[in-house]
C-alpha positions in Angstrom: 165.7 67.7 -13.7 164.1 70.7 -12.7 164.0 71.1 -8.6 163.2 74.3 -7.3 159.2 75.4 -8.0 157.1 78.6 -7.6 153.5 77.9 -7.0 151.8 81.2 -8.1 148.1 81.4 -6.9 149.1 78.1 -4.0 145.8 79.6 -1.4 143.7 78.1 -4.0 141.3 75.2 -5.5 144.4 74.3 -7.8 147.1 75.6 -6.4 147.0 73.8 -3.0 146.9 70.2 -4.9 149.7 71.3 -7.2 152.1 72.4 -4.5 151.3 69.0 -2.5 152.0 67.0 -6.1 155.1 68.9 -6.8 156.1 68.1 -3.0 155.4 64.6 -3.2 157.7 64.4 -6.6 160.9 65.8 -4.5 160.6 69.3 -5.6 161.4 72.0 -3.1 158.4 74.2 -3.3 158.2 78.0 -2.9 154.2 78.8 -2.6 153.6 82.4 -3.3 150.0 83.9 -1.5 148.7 87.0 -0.4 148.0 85.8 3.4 150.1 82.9 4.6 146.7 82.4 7.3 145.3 81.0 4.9 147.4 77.7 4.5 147.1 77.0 7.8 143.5 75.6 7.0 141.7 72.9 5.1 139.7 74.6 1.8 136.3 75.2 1.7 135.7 72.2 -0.7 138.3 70.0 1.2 141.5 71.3 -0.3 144.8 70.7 1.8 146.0 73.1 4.3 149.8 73.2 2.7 151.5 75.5 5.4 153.6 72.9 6.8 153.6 70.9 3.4 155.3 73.3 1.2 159.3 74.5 1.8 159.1 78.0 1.5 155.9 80.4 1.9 156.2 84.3 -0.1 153.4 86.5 1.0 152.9 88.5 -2.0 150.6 90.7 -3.7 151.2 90.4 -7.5 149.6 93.8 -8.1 152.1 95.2 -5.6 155.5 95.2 -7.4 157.5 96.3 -4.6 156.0 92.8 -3.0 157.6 90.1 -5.6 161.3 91.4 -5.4 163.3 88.2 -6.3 160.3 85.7 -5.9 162.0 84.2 -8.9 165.1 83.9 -8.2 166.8 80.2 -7.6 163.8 78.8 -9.3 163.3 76.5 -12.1 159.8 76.7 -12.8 157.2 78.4 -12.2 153.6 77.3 -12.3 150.5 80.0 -11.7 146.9 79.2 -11.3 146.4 82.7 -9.8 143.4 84.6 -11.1 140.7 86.7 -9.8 138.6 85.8 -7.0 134.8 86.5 -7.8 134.4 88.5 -4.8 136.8 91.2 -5.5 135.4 93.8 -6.7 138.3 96.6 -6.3 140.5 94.7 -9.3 139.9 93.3 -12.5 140.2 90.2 -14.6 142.7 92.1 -16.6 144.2 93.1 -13.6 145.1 89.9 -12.4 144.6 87.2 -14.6 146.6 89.0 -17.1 149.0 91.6 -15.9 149.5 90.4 -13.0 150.7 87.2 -14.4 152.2 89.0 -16.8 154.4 90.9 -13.9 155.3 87.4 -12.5 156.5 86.0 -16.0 159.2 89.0 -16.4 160.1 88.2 -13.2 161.0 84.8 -14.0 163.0 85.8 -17.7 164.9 88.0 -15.5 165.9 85.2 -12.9 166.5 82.5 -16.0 163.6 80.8 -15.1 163.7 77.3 -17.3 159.7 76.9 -17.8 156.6 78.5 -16.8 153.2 76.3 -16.7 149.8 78.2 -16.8 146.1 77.5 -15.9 144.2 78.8 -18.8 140.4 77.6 -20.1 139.2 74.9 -21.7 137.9 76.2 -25.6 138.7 79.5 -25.2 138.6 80.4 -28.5 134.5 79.4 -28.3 134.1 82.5 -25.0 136.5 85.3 -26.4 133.3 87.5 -25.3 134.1 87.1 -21.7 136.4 89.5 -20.1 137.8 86.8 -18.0 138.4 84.2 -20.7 140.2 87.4 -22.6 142.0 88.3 -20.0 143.8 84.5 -19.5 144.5 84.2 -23.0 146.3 87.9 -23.3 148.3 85.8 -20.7 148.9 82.6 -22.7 149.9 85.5 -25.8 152.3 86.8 -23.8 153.7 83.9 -22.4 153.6 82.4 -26.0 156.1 85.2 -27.1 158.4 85.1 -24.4 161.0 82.7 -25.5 160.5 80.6 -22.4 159.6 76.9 -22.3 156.0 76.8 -21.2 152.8 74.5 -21.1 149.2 75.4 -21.0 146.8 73.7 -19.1 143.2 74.3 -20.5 140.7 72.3 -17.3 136.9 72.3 -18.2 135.9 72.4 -14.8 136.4 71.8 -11.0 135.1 69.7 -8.4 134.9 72.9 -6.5 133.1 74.5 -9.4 130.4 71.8 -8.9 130.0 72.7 -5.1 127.3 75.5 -6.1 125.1 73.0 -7.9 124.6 71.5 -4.2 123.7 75.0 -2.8 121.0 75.6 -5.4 120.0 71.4 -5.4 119.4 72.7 -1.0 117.0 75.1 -2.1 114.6 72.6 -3.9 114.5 74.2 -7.3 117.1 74.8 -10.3 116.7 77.1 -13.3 119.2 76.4 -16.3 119.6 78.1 -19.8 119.6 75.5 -22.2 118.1 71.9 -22.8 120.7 70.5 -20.5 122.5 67.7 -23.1 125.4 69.7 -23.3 128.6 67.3 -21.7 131.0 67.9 -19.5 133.6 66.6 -17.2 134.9 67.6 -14.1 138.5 66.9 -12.6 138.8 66.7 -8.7 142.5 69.2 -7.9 144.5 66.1 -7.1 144.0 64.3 -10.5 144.5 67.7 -12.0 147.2 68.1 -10.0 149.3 65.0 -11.4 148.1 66.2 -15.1 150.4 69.6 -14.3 153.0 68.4 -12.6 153.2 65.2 -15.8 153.3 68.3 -17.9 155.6 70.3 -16.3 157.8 67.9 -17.0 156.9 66.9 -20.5 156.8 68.6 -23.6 153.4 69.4 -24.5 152.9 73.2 -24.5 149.1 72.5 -24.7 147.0 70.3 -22.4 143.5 70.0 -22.4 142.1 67.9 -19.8 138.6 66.9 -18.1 137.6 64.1 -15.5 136.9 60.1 -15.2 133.1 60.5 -15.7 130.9 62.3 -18.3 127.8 63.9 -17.5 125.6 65.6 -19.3 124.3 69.1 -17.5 121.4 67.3 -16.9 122.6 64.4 -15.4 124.8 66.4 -13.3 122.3 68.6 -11.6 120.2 65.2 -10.8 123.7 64.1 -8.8 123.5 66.9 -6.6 119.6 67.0 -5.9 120.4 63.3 -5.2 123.3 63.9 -2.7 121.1 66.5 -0.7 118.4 64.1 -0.8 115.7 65.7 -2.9 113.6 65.3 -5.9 115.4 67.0 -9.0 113.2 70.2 -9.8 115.0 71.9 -12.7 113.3 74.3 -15.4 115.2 74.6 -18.3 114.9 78.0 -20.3 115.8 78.5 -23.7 119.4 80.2 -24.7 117.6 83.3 -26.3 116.7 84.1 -23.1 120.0 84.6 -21.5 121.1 85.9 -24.8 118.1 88.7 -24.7 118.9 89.3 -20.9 122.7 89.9 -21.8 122.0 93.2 -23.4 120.0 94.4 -21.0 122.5 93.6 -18.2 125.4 95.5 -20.9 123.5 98.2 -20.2 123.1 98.6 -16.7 126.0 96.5 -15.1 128.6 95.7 -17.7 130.6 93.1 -15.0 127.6 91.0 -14.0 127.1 91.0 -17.6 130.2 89.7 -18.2 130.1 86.9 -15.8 126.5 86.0 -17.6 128.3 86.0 -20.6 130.4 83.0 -19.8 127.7 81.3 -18.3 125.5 81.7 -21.9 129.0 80.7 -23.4 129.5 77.5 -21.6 125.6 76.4 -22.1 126.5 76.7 -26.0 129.0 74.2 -26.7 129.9 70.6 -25.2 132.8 70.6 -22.2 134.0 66.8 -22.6 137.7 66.9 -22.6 140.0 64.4 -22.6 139.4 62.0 -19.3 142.4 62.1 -16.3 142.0 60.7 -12.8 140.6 58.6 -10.6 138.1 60.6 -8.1 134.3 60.7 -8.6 132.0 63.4 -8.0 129.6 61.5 -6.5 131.8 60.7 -3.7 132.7 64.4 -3.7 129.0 65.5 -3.7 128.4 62.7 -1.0 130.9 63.7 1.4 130.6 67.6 0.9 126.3 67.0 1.6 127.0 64.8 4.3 129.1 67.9 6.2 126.0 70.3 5.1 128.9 72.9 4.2 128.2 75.6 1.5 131.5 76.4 0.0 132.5 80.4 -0.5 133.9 81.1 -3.9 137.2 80.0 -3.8 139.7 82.4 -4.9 142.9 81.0 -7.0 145.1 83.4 -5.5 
């Protein structure tokens, strides 16, 4: 049985429940980050602090070769969720979701790495016109041809995703493309958590995988204006527009357009993968309105 596990991207969302899962299950855990600091504290949407819960902590930059220097080596498996925080705007998705992963990955042929589990999207084929959603599966290729046993895990959403949805419910009024039937659901880290580490020691190379509860967008946004207390006020607009506003943005700022293209991209097809887990996002919405927090974009390195 494989023992010894590399947590690529463990400072984030999914990365902190994954290293805490793999923990739990008697691996010895080596959790790669860019600032150990980090660790120390409790996410902003309630994730562990996994400093003193993990075995072994490699401050690394995975764009900085001379950085990862035998982060592979006695390990089994290695599992990344890293990716490219929103907020960054020095790098790129390219950058990071894919070469940089794609750094990590040689790393791990080289040390005779058994398997190597990865956090992709959920329908990716359906957003190929997304720079991000290109950039993870240029990853998945690449891991795909490497000879190495792997599994990808294809999420439809976070319970830290959802956190924004509160923000905007605060403010008393919520615009959405679409009619807002489209489905989706959710997955809190720690069910998502035991879906990874279940496949990381499975067969499956493909896992798609969604929370307990279906919503539909609509029903979703009325959760959160309900958690903050409010009457839901949400205009709906029709696709066309966010289609017709697209090529204007193309034009003028090609990477917010890109980040509105995966929004229009989502708002066209239904998100309902198959159901894991056990934790609610009411509950989550409850406890994260009680505290009055507004979470910061959560990065997955």
């Amino acid at each position: 049985m494989m023992k010894n596990v590399l947590v690529v991207g463990a400072g984030g969302y999914v990365g902190r429940y994954v290293a805490c899962e793999f923990k739990k299950r008697g691996y010895r855990v080596r959790a790669m980050v860019r600032d150990s600091e980090v660790l120390k504290r409790e996410g902003p949407s309630h994730q562990p602090a996994i400093h003193d819960v993990v075995d072994e902590i490699w401050t690394g930059d995975a764009t900085r070769p001379e950085t990862l220097n035998g982060i592979c080596d006695g390990i089994d498996l290695v599992f990344s969720s890293m990716g490219l925080s929103r907020s960054d705007s020095t790098l790129s998705f390219e950058d990071i979701d894919h070469l940089a992963n794609r750094r990590i990955l040689e790393l791990a042929r080289q040390a005779g790495v058994k398997k190597f589990e990865y956090v992709s999207v959920f329908r990716a084929e359906l957003m190929m016109g997304s720079d991000v959603v290109r950039a993870h599966e240029a990853f998945v290729k690449d891991l795909e041809a490497s000879g190495l046993d792997y599994t990808i895990i294809r999420p439809n959403a976070y319970f830290s995703d959802m956190a924004q949805f509160l923000n905007i419910a605060r403010k008393g009024l919520m615009f959405w493309l679409g009619d807002g039937d489209n489905k989706m659901n959710p997955i809190h880290g720690a069910d998502l958590a035991v879906v990874c580490v279940d496949a990381a020691e499975g067969k499956a190379n493909s896992v798609d995988v969604g929370g307990p509860d279906m919503f539909t967008f609509r029903s979703l946004f009325e959760l959160a204006f309900e958690a903050v207390g409010k009457e839901p006020q949400i205009i709906f607009l029709p696709l066309w527009l966010g289609e017709a506003a697209l090529w204007t943005l193309r034009l003028f700022n090609p990477k917010l357009a890109d980040a509105a293209s995966f929004f229009v991209d989502v708002n066209k097809m239904e998100n309902d993968a198959p159901a894991y887990g056990s934790h609610r996002l009411r509950d989550f919405f409850r406890e994260m309105a009680a505290e009055g927090g507004q979470p910061a974009h959560q990065s997955k390195q």
